[in-house]
N, C-alpha and C positions, 0 to 999 in steps of 0.2 A: 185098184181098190174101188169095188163097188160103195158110193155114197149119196146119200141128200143131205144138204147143205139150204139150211133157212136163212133168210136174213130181213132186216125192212120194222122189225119187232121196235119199241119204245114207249116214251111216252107220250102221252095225249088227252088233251082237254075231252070233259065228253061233248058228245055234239060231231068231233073231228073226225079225219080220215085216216087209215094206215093199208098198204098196201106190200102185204109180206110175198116174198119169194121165196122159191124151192127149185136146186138148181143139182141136177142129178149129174155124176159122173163116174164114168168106169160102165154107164150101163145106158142106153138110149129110153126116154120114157115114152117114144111110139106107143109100143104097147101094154103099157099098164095103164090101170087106173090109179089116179094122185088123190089121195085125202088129208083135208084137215083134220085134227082135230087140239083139240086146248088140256090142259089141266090147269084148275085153280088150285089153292092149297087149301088143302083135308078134303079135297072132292078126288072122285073116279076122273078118267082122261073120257072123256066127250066128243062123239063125232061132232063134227062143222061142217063138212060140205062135202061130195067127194067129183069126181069127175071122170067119167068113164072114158077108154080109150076105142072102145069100138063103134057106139056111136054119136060122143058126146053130150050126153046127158047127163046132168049134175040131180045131184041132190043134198038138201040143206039142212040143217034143222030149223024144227021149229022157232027159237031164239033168233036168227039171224037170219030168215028171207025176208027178203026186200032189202035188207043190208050190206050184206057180203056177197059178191060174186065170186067166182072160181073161171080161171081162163087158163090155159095153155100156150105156150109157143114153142114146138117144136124143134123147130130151125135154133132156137138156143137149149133146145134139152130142159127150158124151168118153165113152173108153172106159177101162177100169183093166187092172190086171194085178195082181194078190194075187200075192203072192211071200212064203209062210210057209217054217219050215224051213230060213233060207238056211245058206251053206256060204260059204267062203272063194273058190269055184271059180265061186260067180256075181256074185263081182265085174267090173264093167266099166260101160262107158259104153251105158244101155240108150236104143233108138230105137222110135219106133212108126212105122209108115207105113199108106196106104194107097194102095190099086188098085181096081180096076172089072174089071177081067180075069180070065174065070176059070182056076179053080183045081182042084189035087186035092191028095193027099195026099203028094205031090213037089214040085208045080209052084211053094208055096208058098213056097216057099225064095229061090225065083231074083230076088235084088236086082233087078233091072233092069225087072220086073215093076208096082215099083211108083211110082205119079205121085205120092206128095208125102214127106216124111221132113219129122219134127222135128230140134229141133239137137240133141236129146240129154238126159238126166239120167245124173249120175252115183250107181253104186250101189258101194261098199265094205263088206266084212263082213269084220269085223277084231275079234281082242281087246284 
């Protein structure tokens, strides 16, 4: 059974850190590209970062560079997402996916793009 598998999601003071996993099985994520993205409630699902597999170049949104990073490790099939600094405004239910299709610095965005999605962690930053 091909899947992604998030985890690492909770709560958190703002200010703090959370660093989410995505942990692919049934399929090697060599080579795909891994993306975040969130959905708040009554909002669209929002790219966050993504992270290409051919020659590791990320890209962020605007909201969260300098914030979040996007990494890989291979050798365990998952990818992370550091998310320092948070704010009350990146609350929501965050998703990773991945694709084979390429990309640029737009194309990344477009849900439909991509072949698998986890179910989700949830992330809250609350005092």
């Amino acid at each position: 059974q091909l899947q992604l598998v998030e985890s690492g999601g909770g709560l958190v003071q703002p200010g703090g850190s959370l660093r989410l996993s995505c942990a692919a099985s049934g399929f090697t994520l060599d080579f795909y590209a891994i993306a975040w993205f969130r959905q708040a409630p009554g909002k669209e699902r929002e790219g966050v970062s993504c992270l290409r597999s051919s020659d590791g170049r990320s890209y962020y949104a605007d909201s969260v560079k300098g914030r979040f990073t996007a990494s890989r490790d291979n050798a365990k099939n998952t990818v992370y997402l550091q998310m320092n600094s948070l704010k009350p405004d990146d609350t929501a239910v965050y998703y990773c996916a991945a694709r084979r299709r390429p990309m640029n610095i737009v194309t990344w965005r477009a849900l439909n793009d991509y072949d698998y999605w986890g179910q989700g962690t949830q992330v809250t930053v609350s005092s």
